[in-house]
N, C-alpha and C positions, 0 to 999 in steps of 0.2 A: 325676894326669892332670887336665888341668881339661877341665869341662863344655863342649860347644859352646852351649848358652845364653851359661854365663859370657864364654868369647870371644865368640860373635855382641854381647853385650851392650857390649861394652867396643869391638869392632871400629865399630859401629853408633856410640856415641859418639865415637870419636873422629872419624870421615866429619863425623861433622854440624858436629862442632865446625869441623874443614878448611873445610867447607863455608860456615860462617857466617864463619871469620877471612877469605877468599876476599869473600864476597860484603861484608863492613866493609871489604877493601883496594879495590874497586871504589867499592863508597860513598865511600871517602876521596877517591879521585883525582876523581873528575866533583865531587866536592862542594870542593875545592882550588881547583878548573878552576872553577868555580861563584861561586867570590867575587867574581872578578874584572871579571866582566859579569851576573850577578843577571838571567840568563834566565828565564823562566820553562819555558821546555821542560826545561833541562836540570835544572831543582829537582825535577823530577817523574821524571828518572834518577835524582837520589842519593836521593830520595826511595823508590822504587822498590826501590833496594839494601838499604838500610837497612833496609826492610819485611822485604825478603827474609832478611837476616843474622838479624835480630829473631826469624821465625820457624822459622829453622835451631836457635837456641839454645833455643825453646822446645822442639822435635821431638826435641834431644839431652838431653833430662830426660827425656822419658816412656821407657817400655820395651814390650817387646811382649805386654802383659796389660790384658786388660780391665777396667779398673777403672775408675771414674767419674771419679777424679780424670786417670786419663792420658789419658781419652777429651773430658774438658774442654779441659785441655790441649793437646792432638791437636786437634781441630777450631780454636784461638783460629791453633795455627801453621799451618795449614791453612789460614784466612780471610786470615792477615799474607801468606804469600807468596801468595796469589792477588792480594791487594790492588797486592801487590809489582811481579807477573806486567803487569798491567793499566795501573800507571802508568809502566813501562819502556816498553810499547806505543804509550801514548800520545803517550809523548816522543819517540819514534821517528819518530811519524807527522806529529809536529810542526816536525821537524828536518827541512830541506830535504835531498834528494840530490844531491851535488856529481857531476855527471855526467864522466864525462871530455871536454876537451875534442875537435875533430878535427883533427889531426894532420898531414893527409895536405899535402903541400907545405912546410911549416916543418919543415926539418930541426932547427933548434934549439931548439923545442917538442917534436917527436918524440925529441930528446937526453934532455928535463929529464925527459919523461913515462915515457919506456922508456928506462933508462940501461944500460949493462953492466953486467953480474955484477957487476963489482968497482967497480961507482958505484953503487950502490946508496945513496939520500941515507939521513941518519940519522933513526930515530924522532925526531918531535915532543916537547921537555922537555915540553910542556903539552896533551896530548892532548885532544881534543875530547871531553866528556862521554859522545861517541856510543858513544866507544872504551867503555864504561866493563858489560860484559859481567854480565849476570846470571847469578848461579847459581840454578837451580831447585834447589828443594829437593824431596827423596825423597818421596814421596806418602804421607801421614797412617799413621800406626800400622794395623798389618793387620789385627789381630785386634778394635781400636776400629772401626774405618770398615767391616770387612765385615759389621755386624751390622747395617745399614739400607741405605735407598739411596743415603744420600747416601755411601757409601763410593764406589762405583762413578760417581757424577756427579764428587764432586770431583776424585778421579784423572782423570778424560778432562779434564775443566777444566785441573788444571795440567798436563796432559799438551800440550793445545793449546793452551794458553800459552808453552808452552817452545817450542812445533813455530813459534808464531808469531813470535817474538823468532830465532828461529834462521833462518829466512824475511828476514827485516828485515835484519840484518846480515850474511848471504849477499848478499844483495839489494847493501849499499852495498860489497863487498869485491869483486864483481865487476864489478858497472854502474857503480857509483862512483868515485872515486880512493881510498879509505878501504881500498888491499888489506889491511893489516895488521889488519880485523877478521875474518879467517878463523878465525882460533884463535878467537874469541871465537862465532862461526857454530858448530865443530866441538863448543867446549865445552857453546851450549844443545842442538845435535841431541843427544849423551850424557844430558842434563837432560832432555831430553824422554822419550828411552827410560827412562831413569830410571822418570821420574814414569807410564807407563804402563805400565810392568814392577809397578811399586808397586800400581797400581792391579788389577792383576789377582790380588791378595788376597783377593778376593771368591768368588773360587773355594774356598778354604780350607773353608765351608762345605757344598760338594759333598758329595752323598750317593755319587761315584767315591773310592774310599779312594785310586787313583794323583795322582788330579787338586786333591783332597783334601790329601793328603803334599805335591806340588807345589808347589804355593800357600800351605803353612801357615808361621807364624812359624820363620826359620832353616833353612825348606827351599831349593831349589834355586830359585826364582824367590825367593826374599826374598834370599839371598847376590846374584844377576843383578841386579836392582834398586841392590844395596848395590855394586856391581864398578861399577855406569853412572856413578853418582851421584861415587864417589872419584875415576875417569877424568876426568869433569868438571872434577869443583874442583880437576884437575892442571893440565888444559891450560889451566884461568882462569887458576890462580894462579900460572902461568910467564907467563903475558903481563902480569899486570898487576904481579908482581913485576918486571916489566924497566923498567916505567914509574916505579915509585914508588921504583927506588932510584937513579935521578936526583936526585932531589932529598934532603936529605938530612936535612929534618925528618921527611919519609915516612919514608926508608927507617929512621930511629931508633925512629917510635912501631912499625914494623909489625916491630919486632926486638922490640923491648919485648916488645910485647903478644903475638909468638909464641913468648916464653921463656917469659911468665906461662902461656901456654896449656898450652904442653908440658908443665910443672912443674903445673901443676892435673890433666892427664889422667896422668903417671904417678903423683900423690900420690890422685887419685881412683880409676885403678884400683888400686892398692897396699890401701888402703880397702876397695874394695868385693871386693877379693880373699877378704883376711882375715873382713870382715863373713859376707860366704858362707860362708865355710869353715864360721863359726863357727855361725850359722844353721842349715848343713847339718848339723854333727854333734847338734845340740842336735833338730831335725825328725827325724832318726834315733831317735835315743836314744827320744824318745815315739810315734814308730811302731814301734818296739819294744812301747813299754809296752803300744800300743793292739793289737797280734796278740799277742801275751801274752793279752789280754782277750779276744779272739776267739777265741781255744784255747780260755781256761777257758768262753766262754759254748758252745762246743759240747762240752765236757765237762758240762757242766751240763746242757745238754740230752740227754745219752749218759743222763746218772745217771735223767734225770727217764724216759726211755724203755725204761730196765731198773725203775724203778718201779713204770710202768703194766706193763709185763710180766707181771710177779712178782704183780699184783692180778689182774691178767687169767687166767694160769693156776691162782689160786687159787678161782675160780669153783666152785662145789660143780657146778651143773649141769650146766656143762660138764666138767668131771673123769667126773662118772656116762655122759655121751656119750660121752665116751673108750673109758671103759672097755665100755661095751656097743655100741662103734663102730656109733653111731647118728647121721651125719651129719644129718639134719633137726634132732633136738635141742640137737647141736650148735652147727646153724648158729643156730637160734632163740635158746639162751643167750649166744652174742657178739655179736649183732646191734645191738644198745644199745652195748656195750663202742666197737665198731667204727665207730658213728657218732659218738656222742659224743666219741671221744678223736683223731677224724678222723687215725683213722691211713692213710698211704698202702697198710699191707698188712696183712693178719694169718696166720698160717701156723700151723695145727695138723698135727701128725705123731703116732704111734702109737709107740711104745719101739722099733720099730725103724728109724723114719725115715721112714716112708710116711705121706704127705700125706692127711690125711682130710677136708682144709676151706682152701681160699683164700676168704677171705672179700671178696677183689676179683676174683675172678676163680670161683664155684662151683663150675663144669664141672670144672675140671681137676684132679683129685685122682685118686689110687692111684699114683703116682708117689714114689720114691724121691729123698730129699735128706740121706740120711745120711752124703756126703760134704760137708757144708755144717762148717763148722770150730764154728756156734755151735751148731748139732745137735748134733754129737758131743760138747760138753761136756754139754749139757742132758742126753743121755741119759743122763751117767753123776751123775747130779747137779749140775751146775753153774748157775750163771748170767750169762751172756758179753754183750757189745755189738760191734759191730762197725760200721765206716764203708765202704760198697760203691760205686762209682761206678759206674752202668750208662750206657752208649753210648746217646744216642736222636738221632731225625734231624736239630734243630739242635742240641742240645746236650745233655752226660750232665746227668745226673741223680743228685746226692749221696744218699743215703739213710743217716739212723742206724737201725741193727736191734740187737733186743735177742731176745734168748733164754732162756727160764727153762722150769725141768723142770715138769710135772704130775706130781702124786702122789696116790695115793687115800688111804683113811684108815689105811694103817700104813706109811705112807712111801713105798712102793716107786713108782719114777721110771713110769707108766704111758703118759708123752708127752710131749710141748715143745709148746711156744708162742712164736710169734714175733712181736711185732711190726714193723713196720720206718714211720720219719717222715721225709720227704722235706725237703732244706736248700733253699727256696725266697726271692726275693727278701725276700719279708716278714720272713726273720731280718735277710738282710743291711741293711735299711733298719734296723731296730733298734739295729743297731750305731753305722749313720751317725747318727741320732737321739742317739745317746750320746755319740757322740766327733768328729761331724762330719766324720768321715773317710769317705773312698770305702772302700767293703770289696769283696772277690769271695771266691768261691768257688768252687775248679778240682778237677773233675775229672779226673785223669790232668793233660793241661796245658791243659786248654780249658775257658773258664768258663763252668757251671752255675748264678751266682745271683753278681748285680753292682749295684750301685747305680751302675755306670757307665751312661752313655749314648751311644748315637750320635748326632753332629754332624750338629745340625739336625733333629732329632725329640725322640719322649721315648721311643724303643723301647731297651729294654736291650741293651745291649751283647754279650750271651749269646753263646756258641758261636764265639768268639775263642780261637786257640788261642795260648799264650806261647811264642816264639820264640825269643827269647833264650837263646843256649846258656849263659849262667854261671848262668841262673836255674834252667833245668831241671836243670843237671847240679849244683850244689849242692844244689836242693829235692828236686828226683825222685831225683836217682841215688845223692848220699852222702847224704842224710838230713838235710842241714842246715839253716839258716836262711839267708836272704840278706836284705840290705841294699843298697840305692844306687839310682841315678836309670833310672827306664825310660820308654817311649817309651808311652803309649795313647791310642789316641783322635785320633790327631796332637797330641800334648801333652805336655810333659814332667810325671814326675810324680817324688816321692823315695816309696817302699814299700821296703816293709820284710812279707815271704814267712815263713811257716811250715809246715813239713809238713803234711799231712792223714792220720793215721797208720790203717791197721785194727788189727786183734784181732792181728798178729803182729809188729806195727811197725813194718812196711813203708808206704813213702806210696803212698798212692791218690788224693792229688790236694795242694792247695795253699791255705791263709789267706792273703789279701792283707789288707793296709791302705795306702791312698797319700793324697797330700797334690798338690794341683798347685804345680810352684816357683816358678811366676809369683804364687803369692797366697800365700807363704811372709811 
């Protein structure tokens, strides 16, 4: 199945490319038209086109990620078609309006002016450079131009650019004698909607997640955008197609050059197909490697917290409060333990499971927890870990707990001890520190501890739940692993999930690692 990036990416260039061979078949004909009388208004039309072709083929390199080089790029085709935008205006304004004459009493002037249907005289071989219709081009990369202001300045710019080219030639197709630049009228109004459809990328950064999704790269206003823009260079490139294959040096180079084109965008996506794929499996494969590493570093941390356990219940002092269920003594011999090893809990119990000390919480004890799974190993000698996910108000809360028996001095099990250390961002940036990867941490399916961020802050992502039915029912439900491309953030990303297994190996939550595919 291929990706909707990969399509959006490959649909998006080919537009532009449309867009640019369009706005060079315009530049040809006015610039044809051009030799002949070396106007000066009408240098400033092919000139204009040209501008604009120029920075369509730039616009069709970049892609939709923020990188320095595509956001160069983006702004240089950004400044070409504005500059583009400005000198077709110009020429415009420069070029008299052929009014129509009046009519009224000359029947054979009213003949040649309004013929019948079926007299209709024949387009011009050499059309007036006026004919000669710009294409706007789609409004700068959304995800480059929405991270300042000038995102939103230059979108309304060429957004009123186009609205004003499309004014102009409304203008001589109706007041004028020039009806046949209506298509040329209908294609910049498209170009205009275009260019301020584009423009409203800026929303992408929205702290509304609907307005937000909306707006963002391959959402539903960037497809709307990319629908205006094709429309466009359809109904340019049927009128100016009609013109240039009159003549029959035109119509030769604008055959040429759109075999070469075709043949470049099916030998480019064929390319960039493969390239992907191969990208992709290779990005897989070491996000793999990097939640592999994410297990073992929370195993590692399992081991280190059955450690401190096993030292903890081996306290001579506390073992004698045990036994002489002397909670003050108690509390006073863990108290050290409990700060220094900054556990999130500490839990002593009595051989038969009765709470004699929360060392986060003093008051609540005489209470039974000997239906606890790592209790009931402790009492009978064991010592157990387990990974617990507690529900809190934005988001659960991962916990490793470790369990280890007390014993006095001829073995016999007199109590347990529990610690429990909570999974907080601070691991997860650890990881990213290691492997540069985004990591999370899920509770059940909603994350507890993420090096992700929300768009447009620096507030953790936390308390997100994963949606995705083939993630949760492969991670949560069969126990499995998954792999492949998910949606966070409004952002594509390729992660690669591991279970979050407890003490009976059942998942209680979820290891992420992800990669965004835009900075693959």
């Amino acid at each position: 199945m291929f990706d909707t990036q990969f399509i959006g990416l490959n649909v998006r260039f080919a537009v532009y490319l449309m867009a640019a061979l369009v706005a060079l078949a315009v530049f040809w004909l006015i610039f044809d038209a051009w030799i002949a009388n070396r106007s000066r208004r009408e240098a400033l039309k092919w000139l204009g086109f040209l501008l604009v072709s120029l920075g369509f083929v730039a616009d069709a390199a970049t892609a939709e990620a923020a990188t320095t080089l595509a956001s160069a790029i983006g702004y240089i085709a950004g400044a070409l078609r504005l500059a583009g935008y400005a000198a077709i205006i110009v020429g415009q304004l420069l070029d008299p309006l052929q009014l129509r004459p009046d009519t009224t009493g000359d029947a054979d002037l009213q003949a040649l002016t309004h013929p019948e249907p079926d007299q209709t005289p024949a387009a011009p071989a050499a059309p007036s450079p006026a004919l000669a219709p710009k294409l706007k081009r789609k409004r700068k990369n959304h995800a480059i131009f929405a991270s300042s202001l000038i995102a939103p300045t230059l979108g309304l710019l060429l957004g009123a650019g186009a609205a004003a080219i499309t004014v102009l030639y409304w203008r001589r197709a109706t007041t004028g004698l020039e009806r046949h630049l209506k298509p040329v009228a209908w294609a910049f109004g498209f170009l205009s909607l275009a260019e301020l459809l584009r423009a409203g990328s800026v929303f992408s950064a929205s702290r509304s997640p609907i307005l937000s999704q909306f707006a963002s790269p391959y959402g539903p206003l960037w497809w709307l955008s990319l629908a205006a823009l094709a429309i466009s260079a359809l109904i340019l490139g049927r009128w100016v197609w009609y013109y240039l294959t009159k003549r029959l040096v035109s119509e030769l180079f604008m055959i040429l050059l759109t075999q070469a084109l075709v043949l470049f965008f099916i030998a480019t996506t064929g390319f960039t197909f493969m390239l992907m794929k191969n990208i992709r499996a290779a990005s897989l494969a070491d996000l793999t490697t990097a939640s592999n590493m994410l297990q073992y570093s929370i195993s590692s941390r399992q081991a280190e917290t059955i450690a401190q356990a096993k030292a903890a219940a081996a306290n001579s002092a506390a073992i004698s409060a045990v036994a002489a269920r002397n909670r003050d003594a108690l509390t006073q011999a863990l108290a050290d333990t409990y700060k220094q090893e900054a556990f999130s809990s500490l839990t002593v119990t009595d051989s038969t499971g009765v709470v004699l000390l929360r060392a986060g919480d003093p008051t609540r004890w005489g209470d039974s927890i000997s239906s606890d799974p790592l209790v009931r190993r402790a009492i009978i000698g064991q010592t157990a870990s387990n990974v617990v996910s507690t529900p809190g108000v934005v988001a659960p809360t991962v916990t490793l707990t470790a369990t280890s028996p007390m014993r006095d001095a001829s073995g016999r099990v007199i109590g347990t001890l529990t610690v429990g250390r909570d999974i907080s961002n601070a691991f997860v940036d650890n990881i990213h520190t290691t492997t540069g990867l985004d990591s999370t941490v899920y509770g059940g399916d909603t994350r507890a501890a993420t090096t992700l961020t929300i768009p447009g802050t620096a507030d953790r992502a936390i308390g997100i739940t994963e949606t995705t039915p083939e993630v949760t029912d492969t991670v949560l439900k069969r126990n499995h692993s998954f792999s492949g491309t998910l949606t966070m953030q409004n952002r594509s990303y390729l992660a690669a999930l591991t279970p979050l297994r407890d003490v009976n190996n059942q998942p209680v939550g979820m290891l992420q690692v992800a990669h965004p595919t835009d900075a693959l």
